[in-house]
MIVEX-928241 format. One record per residue: residue in one letter; residue number from 1; x negated, y negated, z negated of N, C-alpha, C in turn. Coordinates in nm, 3 decimals. Layout:
('a', NUM, (X, Y, Z), (X, Y, Z), (X, Y, Z)) ...
END
This chain:
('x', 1, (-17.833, -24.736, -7.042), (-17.846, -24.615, -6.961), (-17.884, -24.656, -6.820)) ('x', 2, (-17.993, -24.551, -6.743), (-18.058, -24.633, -6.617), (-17.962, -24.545, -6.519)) ('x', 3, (-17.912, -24.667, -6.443), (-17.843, -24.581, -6.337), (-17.910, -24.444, -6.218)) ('x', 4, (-17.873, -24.362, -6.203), (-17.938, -24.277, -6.095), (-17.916, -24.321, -5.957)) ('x', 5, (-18.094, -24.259, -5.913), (-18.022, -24.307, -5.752), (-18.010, -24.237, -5.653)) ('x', 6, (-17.876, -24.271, -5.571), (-17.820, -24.244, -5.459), (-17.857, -24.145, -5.388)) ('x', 7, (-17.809, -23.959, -5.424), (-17.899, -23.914, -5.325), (-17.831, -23.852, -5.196)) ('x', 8, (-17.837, -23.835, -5.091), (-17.791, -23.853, -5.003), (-17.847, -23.691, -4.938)) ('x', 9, (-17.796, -23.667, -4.846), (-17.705, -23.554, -4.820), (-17.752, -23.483, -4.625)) ('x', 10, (-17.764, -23.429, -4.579), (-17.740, -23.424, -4.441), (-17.685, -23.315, -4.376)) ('x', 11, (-17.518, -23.329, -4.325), (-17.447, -23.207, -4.265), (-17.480, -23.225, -4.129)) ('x', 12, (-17.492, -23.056, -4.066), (-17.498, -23.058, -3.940), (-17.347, -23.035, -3.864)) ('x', 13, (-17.316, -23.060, -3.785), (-17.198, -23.056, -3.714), (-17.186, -23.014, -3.585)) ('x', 14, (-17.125, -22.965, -3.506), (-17.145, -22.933, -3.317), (-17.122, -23.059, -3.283)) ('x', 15, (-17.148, -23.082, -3.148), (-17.131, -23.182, -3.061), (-16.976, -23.186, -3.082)) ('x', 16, (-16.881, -23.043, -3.032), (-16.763, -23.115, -3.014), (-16.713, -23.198, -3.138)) ('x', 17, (-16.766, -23.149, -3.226), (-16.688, -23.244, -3.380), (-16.770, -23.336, -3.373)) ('x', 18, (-16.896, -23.360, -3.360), (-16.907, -23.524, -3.328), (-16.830, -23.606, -3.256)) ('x', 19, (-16.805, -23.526, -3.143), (-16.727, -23.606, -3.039), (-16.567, -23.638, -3.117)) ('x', 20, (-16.520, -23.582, -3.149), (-16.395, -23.554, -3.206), (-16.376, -23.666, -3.298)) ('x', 21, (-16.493, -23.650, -3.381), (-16.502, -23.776, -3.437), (-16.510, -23.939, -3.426)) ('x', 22, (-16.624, -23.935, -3.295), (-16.611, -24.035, -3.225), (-16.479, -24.111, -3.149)) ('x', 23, (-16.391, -24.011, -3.148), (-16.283, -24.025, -3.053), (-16.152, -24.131, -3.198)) ('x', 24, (-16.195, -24.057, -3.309), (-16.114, -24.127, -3.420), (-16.173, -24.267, -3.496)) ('x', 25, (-16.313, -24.311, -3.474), (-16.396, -24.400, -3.560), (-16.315, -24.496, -3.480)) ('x', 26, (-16.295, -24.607, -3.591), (-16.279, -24.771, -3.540), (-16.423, -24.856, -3.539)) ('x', 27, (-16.358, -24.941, -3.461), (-16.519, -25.030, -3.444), (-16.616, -25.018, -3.589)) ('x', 28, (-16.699, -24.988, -3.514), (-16.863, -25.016, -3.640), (-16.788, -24.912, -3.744)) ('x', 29, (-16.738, -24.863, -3.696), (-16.706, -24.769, -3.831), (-16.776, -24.673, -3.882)) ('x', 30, (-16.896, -24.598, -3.979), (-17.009, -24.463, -3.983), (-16.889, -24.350, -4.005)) ('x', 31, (-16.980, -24.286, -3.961), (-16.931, -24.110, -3.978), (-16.922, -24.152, -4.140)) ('x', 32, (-16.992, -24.176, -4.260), (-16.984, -24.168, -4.371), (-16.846, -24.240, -4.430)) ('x', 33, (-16.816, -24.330, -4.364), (-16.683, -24.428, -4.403), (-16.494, -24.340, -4.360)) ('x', 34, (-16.541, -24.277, -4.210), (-16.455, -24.230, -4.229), (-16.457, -24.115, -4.252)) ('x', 35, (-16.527, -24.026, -4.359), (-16.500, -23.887, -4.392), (-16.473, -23.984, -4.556)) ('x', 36, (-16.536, -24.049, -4.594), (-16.491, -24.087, -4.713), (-16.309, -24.151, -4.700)) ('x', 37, (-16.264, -24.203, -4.603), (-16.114, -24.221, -4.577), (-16.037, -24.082, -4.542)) ('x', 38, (-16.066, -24.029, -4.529), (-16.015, -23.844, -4.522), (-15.971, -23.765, -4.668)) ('x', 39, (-16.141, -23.784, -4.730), (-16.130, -23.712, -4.845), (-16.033, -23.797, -4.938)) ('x', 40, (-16.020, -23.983, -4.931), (-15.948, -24.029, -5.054), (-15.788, -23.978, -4.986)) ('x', 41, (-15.780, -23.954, -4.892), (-15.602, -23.960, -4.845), (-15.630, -23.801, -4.873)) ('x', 42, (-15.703, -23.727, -4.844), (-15.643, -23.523, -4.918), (-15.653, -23.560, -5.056)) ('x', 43, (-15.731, -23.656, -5.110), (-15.727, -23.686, -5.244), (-15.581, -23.710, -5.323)) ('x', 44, (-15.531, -23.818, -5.217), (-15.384, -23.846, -5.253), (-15.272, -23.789, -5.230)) ('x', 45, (-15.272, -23.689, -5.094), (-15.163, -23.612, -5.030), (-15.166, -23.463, -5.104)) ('x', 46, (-15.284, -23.456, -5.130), (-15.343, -23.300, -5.176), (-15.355, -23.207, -5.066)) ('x', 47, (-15.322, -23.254, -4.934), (-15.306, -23.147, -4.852), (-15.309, -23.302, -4.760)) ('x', 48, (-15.397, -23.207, -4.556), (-15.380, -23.287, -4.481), (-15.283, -23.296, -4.400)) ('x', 49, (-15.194, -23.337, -4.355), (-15.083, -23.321, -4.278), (-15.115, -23.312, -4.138)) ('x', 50, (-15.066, -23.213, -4.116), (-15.111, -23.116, -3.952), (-14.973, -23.095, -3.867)) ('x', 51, (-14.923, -23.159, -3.784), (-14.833, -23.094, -3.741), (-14.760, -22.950, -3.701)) ('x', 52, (-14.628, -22.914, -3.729), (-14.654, -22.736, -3.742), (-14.699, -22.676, -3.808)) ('x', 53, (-14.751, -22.698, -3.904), (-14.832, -22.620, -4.004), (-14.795, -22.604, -4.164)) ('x', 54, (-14.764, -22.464, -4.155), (-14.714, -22.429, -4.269), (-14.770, -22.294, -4.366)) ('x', 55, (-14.774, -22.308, -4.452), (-14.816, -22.199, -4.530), (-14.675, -22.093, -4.551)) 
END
């Protein structure tokens, strides 16, 4: 079976959530690496932990 390839994606975002983001990346880190470390930890928590925040 031939593997498929990679197709890739492009979200737009505001400045402030870029920035926001920028403010959380570790060195050399892509926007793609850490939204993929986000989604595996809601993956694992099922929920993101927010301070104060309750349903």
């Amino acid at each position: 079976m031939e593997a498929s390839p990679t197709v890739t994606h492009t979200l737009e975002i505001s400045d402030e959530l870029r920035e926001r983001l920028d403010d959380h990346l570790e060195d050399d880190e892509t926007y793609e690496e850490f939204i993929t470390e986000l989604v595996a930890i809601y993956e694992t928590e099922g929920v993101f932990l927010q301070e104060g925040y309750s349903e």
